[in-house]
Structures are given as C-alpha cells and as structure tokens.
PALO-373858 format. One record per residue (C-alpha): chain; residue number from 0; residue in three letters; x, y, z. Coordinates in Angstrom, 3 decimals, padded with zeros to 6 digits. Layout:
REM PALO-373858
chain:resi:resn:east:north:up
A:NUM:ala:X:Y:Z
...
This chain:
REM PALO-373858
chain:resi:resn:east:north:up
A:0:unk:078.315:-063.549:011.484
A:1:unk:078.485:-060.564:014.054
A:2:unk:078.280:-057.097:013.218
A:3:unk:081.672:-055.546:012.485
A:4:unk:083.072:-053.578:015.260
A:5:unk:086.663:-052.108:013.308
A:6:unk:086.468:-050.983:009.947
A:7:unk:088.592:-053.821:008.954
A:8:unk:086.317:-056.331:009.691
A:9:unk:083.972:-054.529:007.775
A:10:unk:085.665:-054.201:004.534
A:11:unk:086.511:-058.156:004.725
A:12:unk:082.975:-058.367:004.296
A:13:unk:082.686:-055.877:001.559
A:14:unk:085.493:-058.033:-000.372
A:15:unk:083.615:-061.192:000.640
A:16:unk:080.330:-059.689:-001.505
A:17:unk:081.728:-058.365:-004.058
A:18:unk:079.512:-056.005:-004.246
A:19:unk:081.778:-053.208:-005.193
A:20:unk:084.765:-053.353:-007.501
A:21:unk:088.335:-053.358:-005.265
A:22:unk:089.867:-050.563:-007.151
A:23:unk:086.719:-048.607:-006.317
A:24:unk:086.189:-049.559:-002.723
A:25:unk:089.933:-049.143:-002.025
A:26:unk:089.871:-045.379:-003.832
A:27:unk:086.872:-044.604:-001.769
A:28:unk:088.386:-045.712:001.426
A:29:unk:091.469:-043.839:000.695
A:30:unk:089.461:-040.549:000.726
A:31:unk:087.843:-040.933:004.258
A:32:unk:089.389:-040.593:007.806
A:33:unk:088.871:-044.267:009.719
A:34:unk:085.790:-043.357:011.940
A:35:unk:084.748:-046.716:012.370
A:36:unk:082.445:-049.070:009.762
A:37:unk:079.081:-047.356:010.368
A:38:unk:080.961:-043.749:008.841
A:39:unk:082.648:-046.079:006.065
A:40:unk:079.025:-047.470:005.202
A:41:unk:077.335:-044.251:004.951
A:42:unk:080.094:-042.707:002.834
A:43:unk:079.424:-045.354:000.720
A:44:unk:076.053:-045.026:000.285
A:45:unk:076.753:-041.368:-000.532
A:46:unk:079.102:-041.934:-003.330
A:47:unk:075.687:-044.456:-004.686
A:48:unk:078.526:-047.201:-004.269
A:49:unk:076.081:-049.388:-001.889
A:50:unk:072.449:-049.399:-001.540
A:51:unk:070.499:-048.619:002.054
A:52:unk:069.298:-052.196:002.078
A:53:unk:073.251:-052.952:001.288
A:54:unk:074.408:-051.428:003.809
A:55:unk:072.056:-052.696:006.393
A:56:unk:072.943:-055.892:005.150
A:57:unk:076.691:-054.968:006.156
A:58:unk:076.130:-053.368:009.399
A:59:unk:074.602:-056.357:010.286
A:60:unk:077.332:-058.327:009.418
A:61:unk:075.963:-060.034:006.475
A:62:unk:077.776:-060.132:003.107
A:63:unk:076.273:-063.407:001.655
A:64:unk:072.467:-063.062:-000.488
A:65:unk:073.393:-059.988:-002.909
A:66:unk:073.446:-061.734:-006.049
A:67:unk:071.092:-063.675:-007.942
A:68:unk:071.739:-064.885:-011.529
A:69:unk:073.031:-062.110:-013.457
A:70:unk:071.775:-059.521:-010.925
A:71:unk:072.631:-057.831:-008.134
A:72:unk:070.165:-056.826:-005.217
A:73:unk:069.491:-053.581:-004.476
A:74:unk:066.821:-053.727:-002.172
A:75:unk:063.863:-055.820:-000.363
A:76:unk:060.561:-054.460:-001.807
A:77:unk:058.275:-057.439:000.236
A:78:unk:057.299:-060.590:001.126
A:79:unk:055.873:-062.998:002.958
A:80:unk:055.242:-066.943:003.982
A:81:unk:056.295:-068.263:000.863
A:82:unk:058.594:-065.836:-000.386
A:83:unk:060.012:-062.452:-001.243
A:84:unk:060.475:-059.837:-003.913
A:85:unk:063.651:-057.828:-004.558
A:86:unk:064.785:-054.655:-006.352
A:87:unk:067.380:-055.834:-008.943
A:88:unk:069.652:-054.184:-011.294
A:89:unk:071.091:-056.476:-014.039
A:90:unk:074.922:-056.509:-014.020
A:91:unk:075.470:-055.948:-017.414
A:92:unk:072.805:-053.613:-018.877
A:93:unk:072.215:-052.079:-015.879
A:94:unk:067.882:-052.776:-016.543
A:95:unk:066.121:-052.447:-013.104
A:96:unk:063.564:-055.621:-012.629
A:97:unk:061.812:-057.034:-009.710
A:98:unk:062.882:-060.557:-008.987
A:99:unk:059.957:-062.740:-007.019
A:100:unk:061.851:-065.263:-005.163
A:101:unk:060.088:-068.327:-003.782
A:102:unk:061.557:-069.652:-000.379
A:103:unk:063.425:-072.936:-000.880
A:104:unk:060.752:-074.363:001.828
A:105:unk:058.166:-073.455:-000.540
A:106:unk:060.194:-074.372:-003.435
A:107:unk:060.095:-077.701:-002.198
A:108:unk:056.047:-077.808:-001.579
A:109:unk:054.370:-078.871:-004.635
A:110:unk:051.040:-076.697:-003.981
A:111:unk:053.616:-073.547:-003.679
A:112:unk:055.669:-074.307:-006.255
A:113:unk:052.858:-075.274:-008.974
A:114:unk:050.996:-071.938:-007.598
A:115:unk:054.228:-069.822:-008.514
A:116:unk:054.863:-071.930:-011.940
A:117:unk:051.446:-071.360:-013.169
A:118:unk:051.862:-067.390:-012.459
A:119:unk:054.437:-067.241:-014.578
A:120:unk:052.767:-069.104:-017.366
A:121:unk:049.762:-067.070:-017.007
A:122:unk:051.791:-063.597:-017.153
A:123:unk:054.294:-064.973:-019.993
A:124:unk:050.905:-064.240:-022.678
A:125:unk:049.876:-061.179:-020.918
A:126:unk:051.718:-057.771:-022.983
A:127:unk:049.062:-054.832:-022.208
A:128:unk:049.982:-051.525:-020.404
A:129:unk:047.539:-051.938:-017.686
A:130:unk:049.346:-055.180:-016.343
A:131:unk:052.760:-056.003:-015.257
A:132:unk:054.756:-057.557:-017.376
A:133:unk:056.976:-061.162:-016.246
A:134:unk:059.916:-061.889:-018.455
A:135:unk:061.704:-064.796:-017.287
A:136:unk:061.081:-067.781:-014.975
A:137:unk:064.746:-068.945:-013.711
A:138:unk:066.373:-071.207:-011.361
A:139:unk:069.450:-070.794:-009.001
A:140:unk:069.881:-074.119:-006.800
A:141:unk:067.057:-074.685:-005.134
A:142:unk:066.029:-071.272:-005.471
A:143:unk:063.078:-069.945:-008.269
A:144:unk:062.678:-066.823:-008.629
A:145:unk:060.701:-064.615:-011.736
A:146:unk:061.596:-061.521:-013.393
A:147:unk:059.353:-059.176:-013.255
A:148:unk:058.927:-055.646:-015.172
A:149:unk:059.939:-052.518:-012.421
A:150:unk:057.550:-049.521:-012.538
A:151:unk:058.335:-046.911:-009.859
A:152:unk:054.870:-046.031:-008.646
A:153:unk:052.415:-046.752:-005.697
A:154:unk:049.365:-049.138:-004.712
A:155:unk:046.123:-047.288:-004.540
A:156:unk:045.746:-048.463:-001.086
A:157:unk:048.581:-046.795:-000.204
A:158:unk:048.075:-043.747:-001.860
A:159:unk:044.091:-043.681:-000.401
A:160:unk:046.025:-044.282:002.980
A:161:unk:047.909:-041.091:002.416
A:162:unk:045.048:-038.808:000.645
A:163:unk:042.306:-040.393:001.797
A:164:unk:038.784:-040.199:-000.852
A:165:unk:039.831:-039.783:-003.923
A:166:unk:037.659:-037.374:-005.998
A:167:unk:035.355:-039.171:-008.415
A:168:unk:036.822:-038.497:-011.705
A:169:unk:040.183:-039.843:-010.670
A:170:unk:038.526:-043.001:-008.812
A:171:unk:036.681:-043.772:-012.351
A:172:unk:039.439:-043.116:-014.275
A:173:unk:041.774:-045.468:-012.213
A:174:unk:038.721:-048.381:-012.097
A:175:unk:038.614:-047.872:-015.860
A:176:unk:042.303:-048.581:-016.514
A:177:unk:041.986:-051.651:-014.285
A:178:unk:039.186:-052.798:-016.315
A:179:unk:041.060:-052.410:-019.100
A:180:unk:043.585:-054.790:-017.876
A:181:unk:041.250:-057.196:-016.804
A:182:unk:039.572:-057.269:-020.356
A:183:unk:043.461:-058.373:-020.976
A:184:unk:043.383:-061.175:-019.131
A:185:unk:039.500:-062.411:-019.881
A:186:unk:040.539:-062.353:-023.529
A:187:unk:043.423:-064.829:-022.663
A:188:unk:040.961:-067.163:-020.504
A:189:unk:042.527:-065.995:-016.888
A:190:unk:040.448:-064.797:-013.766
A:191:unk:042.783:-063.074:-011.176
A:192:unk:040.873:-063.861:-008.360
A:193:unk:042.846:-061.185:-005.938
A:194:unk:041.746:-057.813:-007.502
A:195:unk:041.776:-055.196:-004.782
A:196:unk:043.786:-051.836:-004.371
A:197:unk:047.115:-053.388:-002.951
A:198:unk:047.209:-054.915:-006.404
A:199:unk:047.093:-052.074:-008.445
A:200:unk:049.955:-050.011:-008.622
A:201:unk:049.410:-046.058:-010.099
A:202:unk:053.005:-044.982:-012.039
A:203:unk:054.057:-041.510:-011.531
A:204:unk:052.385:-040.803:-014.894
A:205:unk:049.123:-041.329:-013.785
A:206:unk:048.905:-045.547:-015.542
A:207:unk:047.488:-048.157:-013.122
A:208:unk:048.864:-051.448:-013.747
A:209:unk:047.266:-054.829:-012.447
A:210:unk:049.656:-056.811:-010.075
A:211:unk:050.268:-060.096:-008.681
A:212:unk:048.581:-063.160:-010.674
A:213:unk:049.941:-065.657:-008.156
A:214:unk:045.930:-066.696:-007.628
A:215:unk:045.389:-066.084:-011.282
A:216:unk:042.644:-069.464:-012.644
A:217:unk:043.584:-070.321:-016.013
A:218:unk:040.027:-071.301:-016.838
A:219:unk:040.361:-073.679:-019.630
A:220:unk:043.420:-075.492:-018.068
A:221:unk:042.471:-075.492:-014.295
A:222:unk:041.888:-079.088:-013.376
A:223:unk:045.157:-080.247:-014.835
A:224:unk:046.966:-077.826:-013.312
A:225:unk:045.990:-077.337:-010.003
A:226:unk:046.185:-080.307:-007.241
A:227:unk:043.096:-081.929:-005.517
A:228:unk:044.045:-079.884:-002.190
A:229:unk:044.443:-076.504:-004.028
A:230:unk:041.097:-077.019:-005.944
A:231:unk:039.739:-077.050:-002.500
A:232:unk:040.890:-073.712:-001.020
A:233:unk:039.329:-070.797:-000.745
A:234:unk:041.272:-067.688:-001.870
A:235:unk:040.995:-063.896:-002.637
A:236:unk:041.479:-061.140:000.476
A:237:unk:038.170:-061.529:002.369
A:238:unk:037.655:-057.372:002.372
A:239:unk:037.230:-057.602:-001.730
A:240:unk:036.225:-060.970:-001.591
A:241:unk:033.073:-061.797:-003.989
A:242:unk:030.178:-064.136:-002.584
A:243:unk:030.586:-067.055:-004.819
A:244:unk:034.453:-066.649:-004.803
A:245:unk:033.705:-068.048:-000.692
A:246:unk:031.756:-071.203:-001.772
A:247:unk:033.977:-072.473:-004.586
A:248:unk:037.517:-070.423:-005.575
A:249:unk:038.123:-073.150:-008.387
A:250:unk:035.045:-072.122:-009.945
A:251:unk:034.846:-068.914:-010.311
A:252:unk:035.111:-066.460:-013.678
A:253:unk:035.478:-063.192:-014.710
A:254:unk:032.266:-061.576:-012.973
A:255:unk:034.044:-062.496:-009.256
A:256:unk:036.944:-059.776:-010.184
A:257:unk:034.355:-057.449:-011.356
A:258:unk:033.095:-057.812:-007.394
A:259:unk:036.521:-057.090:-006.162
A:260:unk:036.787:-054.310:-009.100
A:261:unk:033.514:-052.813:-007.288
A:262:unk:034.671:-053.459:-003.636
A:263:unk:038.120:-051.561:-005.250
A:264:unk:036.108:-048.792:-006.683
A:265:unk:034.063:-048.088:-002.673
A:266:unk:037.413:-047.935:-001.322
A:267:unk:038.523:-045.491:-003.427
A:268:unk:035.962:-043.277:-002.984
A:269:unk:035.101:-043.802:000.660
A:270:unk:038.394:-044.255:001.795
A:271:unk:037.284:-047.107:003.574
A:272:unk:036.037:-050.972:003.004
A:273:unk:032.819:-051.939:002.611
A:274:unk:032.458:-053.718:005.745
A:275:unk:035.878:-051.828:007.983
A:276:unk:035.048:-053.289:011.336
A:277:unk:034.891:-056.825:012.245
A:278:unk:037.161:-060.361:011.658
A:279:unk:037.753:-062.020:008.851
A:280:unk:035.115:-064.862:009.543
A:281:unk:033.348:-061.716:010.107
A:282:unk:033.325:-060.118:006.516
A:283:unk:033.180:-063.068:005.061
A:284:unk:029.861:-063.014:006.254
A:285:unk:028.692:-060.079:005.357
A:286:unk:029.821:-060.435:001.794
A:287:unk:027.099:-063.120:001.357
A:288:unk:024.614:-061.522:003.600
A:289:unk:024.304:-057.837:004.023
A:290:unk:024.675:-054.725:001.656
A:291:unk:027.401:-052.007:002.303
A:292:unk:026.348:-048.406:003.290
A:293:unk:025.403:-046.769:000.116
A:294:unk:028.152:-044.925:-001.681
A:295:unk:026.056:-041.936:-001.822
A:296:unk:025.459:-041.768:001.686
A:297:unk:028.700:-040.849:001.996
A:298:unk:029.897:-039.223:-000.953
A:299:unk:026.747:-037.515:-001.768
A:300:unk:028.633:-035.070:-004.970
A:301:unk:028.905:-038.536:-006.823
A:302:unk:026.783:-038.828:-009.495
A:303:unk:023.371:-040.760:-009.497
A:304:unk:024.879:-043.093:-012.593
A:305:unk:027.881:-043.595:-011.409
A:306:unk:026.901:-045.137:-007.806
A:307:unk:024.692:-047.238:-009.842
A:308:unk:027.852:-048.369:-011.531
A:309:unk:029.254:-049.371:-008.192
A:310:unk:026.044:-051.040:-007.208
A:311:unk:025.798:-053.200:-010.304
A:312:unk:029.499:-054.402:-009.763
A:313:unk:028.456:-055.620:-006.047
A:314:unk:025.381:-057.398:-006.851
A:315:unk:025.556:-060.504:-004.475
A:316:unk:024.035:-062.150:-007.608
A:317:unk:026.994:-062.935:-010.451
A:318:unk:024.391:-062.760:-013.073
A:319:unk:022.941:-059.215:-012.120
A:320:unk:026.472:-058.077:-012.308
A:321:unk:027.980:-056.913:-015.890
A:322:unk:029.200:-059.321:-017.220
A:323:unk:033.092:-058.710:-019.016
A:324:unk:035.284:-055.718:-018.008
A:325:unk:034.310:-054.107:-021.581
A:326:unk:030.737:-053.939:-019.864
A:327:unk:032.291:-051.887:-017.359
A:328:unk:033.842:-049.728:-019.620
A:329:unk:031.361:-048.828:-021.771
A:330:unk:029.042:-048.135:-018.110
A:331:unk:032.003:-045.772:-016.878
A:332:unk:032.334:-043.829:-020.242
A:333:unk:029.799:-040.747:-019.076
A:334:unk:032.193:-040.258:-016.350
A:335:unk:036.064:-040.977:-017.894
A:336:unk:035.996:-038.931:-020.958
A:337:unk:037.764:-035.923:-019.732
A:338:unk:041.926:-037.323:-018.775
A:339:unk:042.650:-036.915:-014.948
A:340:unk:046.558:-035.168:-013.988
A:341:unk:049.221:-037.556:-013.081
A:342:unk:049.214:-037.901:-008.873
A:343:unk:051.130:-035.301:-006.476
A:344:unk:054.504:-035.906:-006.979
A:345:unk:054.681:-035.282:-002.845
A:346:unk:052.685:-038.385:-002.799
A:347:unk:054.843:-041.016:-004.564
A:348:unk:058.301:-042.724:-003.935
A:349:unk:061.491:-041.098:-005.024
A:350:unk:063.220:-043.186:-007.996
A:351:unk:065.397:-045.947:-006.166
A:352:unk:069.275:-045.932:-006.277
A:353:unk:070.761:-047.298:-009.512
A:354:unk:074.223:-048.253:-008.546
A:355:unk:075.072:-049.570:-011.821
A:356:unk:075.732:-046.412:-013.672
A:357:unk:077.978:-044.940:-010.688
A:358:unk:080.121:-047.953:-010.383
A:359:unk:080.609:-049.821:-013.401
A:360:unk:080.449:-054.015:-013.290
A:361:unk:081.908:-055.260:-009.968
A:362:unk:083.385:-058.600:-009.501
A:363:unk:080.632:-060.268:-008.575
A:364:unk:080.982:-062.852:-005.309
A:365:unk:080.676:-066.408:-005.967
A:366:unk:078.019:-066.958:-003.176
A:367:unk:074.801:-067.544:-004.664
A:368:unk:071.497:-065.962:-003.316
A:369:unk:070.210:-069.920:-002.566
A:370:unk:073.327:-069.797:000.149
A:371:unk:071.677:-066.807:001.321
A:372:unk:068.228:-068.297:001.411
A:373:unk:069.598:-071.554:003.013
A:374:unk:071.259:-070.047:005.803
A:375:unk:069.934:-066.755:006.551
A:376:unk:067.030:-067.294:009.397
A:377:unk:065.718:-063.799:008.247
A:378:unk:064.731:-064.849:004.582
A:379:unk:061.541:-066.049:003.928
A:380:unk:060.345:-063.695:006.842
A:381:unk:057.889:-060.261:007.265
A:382:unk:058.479:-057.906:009.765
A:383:unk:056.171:-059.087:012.125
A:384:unk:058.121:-062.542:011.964
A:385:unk:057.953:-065.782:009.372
A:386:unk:054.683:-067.741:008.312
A:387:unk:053.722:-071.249:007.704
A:388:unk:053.152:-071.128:003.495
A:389:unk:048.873:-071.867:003.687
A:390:unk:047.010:-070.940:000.658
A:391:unk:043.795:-069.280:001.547
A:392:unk:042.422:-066.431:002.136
A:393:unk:044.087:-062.946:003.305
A:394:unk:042.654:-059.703:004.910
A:395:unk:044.391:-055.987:003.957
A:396:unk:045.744:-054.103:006.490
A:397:unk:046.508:-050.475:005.813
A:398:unk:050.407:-049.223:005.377
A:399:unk:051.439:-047.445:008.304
A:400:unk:053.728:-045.042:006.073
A:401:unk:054.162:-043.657:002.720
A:402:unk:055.415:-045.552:-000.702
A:403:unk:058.464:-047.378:001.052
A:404:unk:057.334:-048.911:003.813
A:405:unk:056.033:-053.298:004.386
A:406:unk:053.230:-053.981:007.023
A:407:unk:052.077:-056.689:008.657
A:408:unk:049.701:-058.642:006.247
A:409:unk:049.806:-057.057:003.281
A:410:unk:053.457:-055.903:001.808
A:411:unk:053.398:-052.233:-000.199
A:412:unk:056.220:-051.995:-001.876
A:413:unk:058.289:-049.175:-003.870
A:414:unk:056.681:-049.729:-006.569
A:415:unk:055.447:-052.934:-006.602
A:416:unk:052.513:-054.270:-003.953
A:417:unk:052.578:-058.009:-003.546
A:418:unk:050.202:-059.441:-000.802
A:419:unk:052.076:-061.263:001.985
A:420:unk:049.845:-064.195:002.333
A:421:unk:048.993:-064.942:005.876
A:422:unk:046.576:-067.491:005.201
A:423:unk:043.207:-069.089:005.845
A:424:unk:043.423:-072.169:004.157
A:425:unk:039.524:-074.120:004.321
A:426:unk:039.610:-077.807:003.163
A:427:unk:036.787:-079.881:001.570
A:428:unk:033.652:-079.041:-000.499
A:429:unk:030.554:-077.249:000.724
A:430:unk:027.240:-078.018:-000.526
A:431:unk:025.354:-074.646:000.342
A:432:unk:027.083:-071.448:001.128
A:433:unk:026.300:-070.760:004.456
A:434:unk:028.097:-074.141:005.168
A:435:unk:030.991:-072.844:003.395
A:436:unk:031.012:-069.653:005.854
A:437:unk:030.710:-071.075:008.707
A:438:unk:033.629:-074.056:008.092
A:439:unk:035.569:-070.621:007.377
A:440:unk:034.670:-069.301:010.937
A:441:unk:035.564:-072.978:012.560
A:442:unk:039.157:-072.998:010.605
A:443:unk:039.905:-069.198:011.774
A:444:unk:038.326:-069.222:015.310
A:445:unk:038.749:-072.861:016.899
A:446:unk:037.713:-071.554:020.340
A:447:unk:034.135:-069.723:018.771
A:448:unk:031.308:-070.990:020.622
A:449:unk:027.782:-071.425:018.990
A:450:unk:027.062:-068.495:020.703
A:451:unk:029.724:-066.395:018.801
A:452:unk:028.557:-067.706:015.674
A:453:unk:025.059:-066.467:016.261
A:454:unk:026.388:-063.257:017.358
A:455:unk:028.614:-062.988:013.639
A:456:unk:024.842:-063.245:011.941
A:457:unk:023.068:-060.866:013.872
C-alpha cells in the first residue's frame, strides 16, 4: 500500500492495525491541528501512543505485521536470512519479551526449522543468570516464533566498538561470568558452538548473559536430531572459530567454546581480533596454522598469569586447553576477586518505549503477523538486502553505531545481539584438516586460483 499523503488516509490505517484503542486515537486527534500524517505520527509517538518502529511502519503505509499471538510489536531488534527478532510487549500483562520469528521460507525448510526447534529445546532446561532465558515455543500459521526473556543491555562487541580495550579487571570479570554460563550449559550436555562477543550481552547492572543457542550441539542427542546435511556443515563465526570446530562442527565439545571464550577474551582486551585483516577462507586458515600476536605485546600492564590464561584457552591443541569452564574459573580467580562497577550509563541503550502502561489494551487487529510475513517483501530481510537461509559459517563485522543500531552481517540489537547468518555452508567429510580448509576456500572463492591459495598459506 502507498504511503499516506492526507491525514485521513493515514488514520484508516491506524484503524486497520488496531494498534491504538479508537477512543484514544480519536481524543488524541482531537487535540492537534491537521498538519498532515507525518505531524499526526509524531504526536503520537509523543503521547507513547505508537512506537518509532510503529510509526515507520505507518509512514510507509503499512498497517498489517503488528501483532503476533497475544503480543503486540514494538520494535525490530534484528535479523537475518532465516528470520527476525522483535521487541514485544504482551497485551495483557504488559511483560516486555523478545519474540524470534523464523521466516515462513525457512519455516518450511526442514534443516531451518529442526535448527530453530532444537534451540528451543536446548534453552527450555537452561535457568542460570548468565544465560538468556526462552519461555515458550509457539505457532501462528505458518509462522514459529520463540519467546525469549528481554534484558535491556548491550553486546560486548558493541560496547568494545564504542570504548575500545577494556581494562583488564573488567575483561576478566566479564570472561568469568560467561564461563559461568557455559559451566550451565556443559552440566546439561550442550556445546554452543557460536561463543564470541556479539553473543554476550552486558545488562546495565554490570551481568553478562550468554545469547543465541541456535548452533547449540546437544551432545548426547545429536545424531537423532540433526539431518545427514546439517551433520556435515561447518559452523561457528570464523573470527572465534576453534581449529577442530573447522574439520568436524558435529563433533565438537565443550573445549571448542573455551577457544571462542579465549578468542572473546583477546578482543576484549585488544580491541581487536586475533587475526583483523584478511577473508574468511583467510582466518580460517590461520586458526589452524599460525599464533596471534601475543596479548602482552600489546597490552603490556596485563598481568604475566593472566595472558597465560588467554594462551591456554587458544591452544590449537583441544587437549592442552582447560578442559570445563569451572577450569577457567578457578584459573581467573587471582584476577576476579575484587567486583568491577556496572558500565557508563553514556554507553548503553535508553530503556525502550512501553506503550502498554500509557494506553491501556487496544483492540487488537485481526491480521495476523504470518499475513505480514507472507506478503511483506521486506520481512525476512537485513539492511543490506535478504539472504538465501545456508547454515555455515559467519564472519563479525563491527556496529557502525551505538546500542540501537543492525549492520550488515552481524545484527546488534537493543538489548539482544543475534548473528544474522550470512552463510558459508561446506558439504561432505574431510579426512585431514588442511583438506577441510581448503574445500572452505573453494566454496567461498570459486574464482581462487592455485596461486591464491598458495598466497592464503604464506
């Protein structure tokens, strides 16, 4: 539908989404002079009737996609290929949640779908204040979509991205509270296989919380949960990626998110990744073969023992690595007894809009958010445009702004970061890890001559 051009067009819409009651949207209009539907909108949004992402909605001319289940949307946190996740407010109690909606195209793909049903049975048995908590798994149409647990915070890549370094005591603290959640999931038999700083958010009070188990293995279960073709993938973010995680994703345990704990912990204290320049075939590469610049080259303050830390938790070797999360723990005790202050409140996003509380229940429109999914060419889609759904293997880019902003490959949201998956996906079994690597380089870079490749070793 067009964009409205006369406020009357524009409150046809409004009464088509019933997004706010009609004795409220006709008292509201009653107290403002007609200056056209952009001045009605942003009264609106002043008198917390309608949300920015509401509003945009309107001004675009779309009223359809607000409501989902019992809850209304508030706003677009991120996405990407396969789906996208929303601010929420229930329309009765008024709770704030974060729904993750899966795309009706990859609601139909049985990889996709199985992917997102085993994330919710992994996070349904996880209750620990270091991880975010999942309450429901429901259906509208052809639409899934899980309820999540909505902390306000920030993703530690972001907030690096902002501050850059962080000081040492406040980088072990933050590794220690996502060990602590990863001790969570080990004790319930999961690896998360996507630990890295876009997937752990920091709260205003200073908690870190371990995000997104779409990759999550449930080790004891994997073989009759996972298909032949998803066995076969590689997957993880290729910057925190682990060297065995490259050869064989199905296989791996507990000591490959230690790696991408250790890769987490560089980051935040050299404001940088291990390997920054390059292509993904690229770092792939160099996560088998070469060693990062030592952390004490460039943060020479940190502690002798507490480098070592980081150096045991990138051994190439799984076995020289510790070996649980509570090994971790007890190695960063020296260095996280004393608490570290909450972040700069300058630094994190303001609370989001609860619309709720100003405006009572309104009568809710009887489109459902699958109509919206169906017909809306926008859903389903980043800013930088909409992906084929490919399992595989993703590489972080930085946020370009603070706490509220999406980017290109990886999605940092208010308060929740959820990686937007454009993919890698490598096919078939390797018998010998450089084989693995360089299949990786073939799949990403058709046109690479042998040349090229040689040039990737050197």
């Amino acid at each position: 539908m067009p964009p409205p051009t006369t406020t009357d067009q524009l409150l046809t819409n409004l009464r088509r989404s019933g997004l706010v009651a009609a004795d409220r949207l006709e008292a509201a209009v009653a107290r403002m002079a007609d200056d056209g539907p952009g001045a009605v909108l942003d009264h609106l949004q002043h008198e917390c009737l309608l949300t920015a992402f509401q509003a945009d909605r309107l001004r675009a001319g779309k009223y359809k996609g607000f409501v989902l289940g019992d809850y209304v949307i508030l706003d677009q946190l991120g996405g990407g290929s396969t789906g996208q996740v929303y601010l929420a407010e229930h329309n009765v109690m008024h709770r704030l949640a974060a729904l993750k909606v899966l795309s009706v195209s990859a609601s139909a793909d049985t990889v996709s779908r199985e992917r997102f049903f085993r994330e919710a049975r992994a996070t349904a048995v996880l209750d620990h204040p270091n991880v975010i908590r999942a309450h429901d798994l429901r259906k509208d149409g052809p639409v899934y979509y899980l309820i999540m647990e909505y902390v306000g915070g920030i993703s530690l890549q972001h907030l690096v991205h902002r501050r850059g370094p962080l000081p040492w005591p406040t980088a072990a603290a933050y590794v220690r509270q996502a060990a602590l959640g990863l001790q969570h999931t080990h004790d319930h038999g999961l690896v998360h296989r996507d630990v890295k700083p876009a997937n752990l958010l920091l709260t205003h009070d200073g908690t870190v919380k371990l995000l997104d188990l779409g990759l999550v293995r449930m080790t004891a279960v994997e073989d009759s949960l996972l298909t032949e073709q998803f066995d076969q993938s590689i997957l993880g973010t290729a910057d925190y990626l682990a060297p065995e995680q490259a050869v064989a994703s199905s296989r791996v345990d507990i000591r490959a998110d230690l790696y991408s704990l250790g890769a987490t912990f560089y980051y935040l204290l050299a404001g940088r990744t291990m390997f920054p320049e390059g292509r993904m075939a690229q770092k792939l590469m160099w996560q088998q073969l070469r060693e990062p610049t030592p952390i004490r080259d460039l943060r020479p303050e940190l502690p002798t023992g507490l480098a070592k830390v980081v150096h045991q938790l990138l051994a190439k070797d799984a076995a020289a690595r510790f070996q649980t999360p509570t090994d971790v723990l007890a190695a960063l005790a020296p260095w996280t007894r004393d608490p570290v202050p909450p972040p700069d409140a300058n630094l994190m996003p303001p609370p989001p809009v609860r619309r709720g509380v100003a405006q009572g229940i309104p009568t809710l429109s009887r489109i459902s958010f699958s109509d919206f999914l169906l017909d809306d060419p926008e859903a389903g889609a980043t800013e930088t445009g909409s992906r084929t759904p490919r399992p595989g293997i993703e590489r972080d880019t930085p946020p370009a702004m603070a706490g509220l902003d999406k980017t290109g490959e990886v999605t940092v949201l208010r308060s929740v970061a959820v990686p937007t998956r454009s993919t890698l996906h490598v096919d078939g079994r390797p018998t010998w890890k450089l084989l693995v690597i360089a299949s990786a380089v073939a799949a990403t870079f058709a046109t690479m001559t042998a040349v090229g490749v040689l040039t990737l070793l050197k």
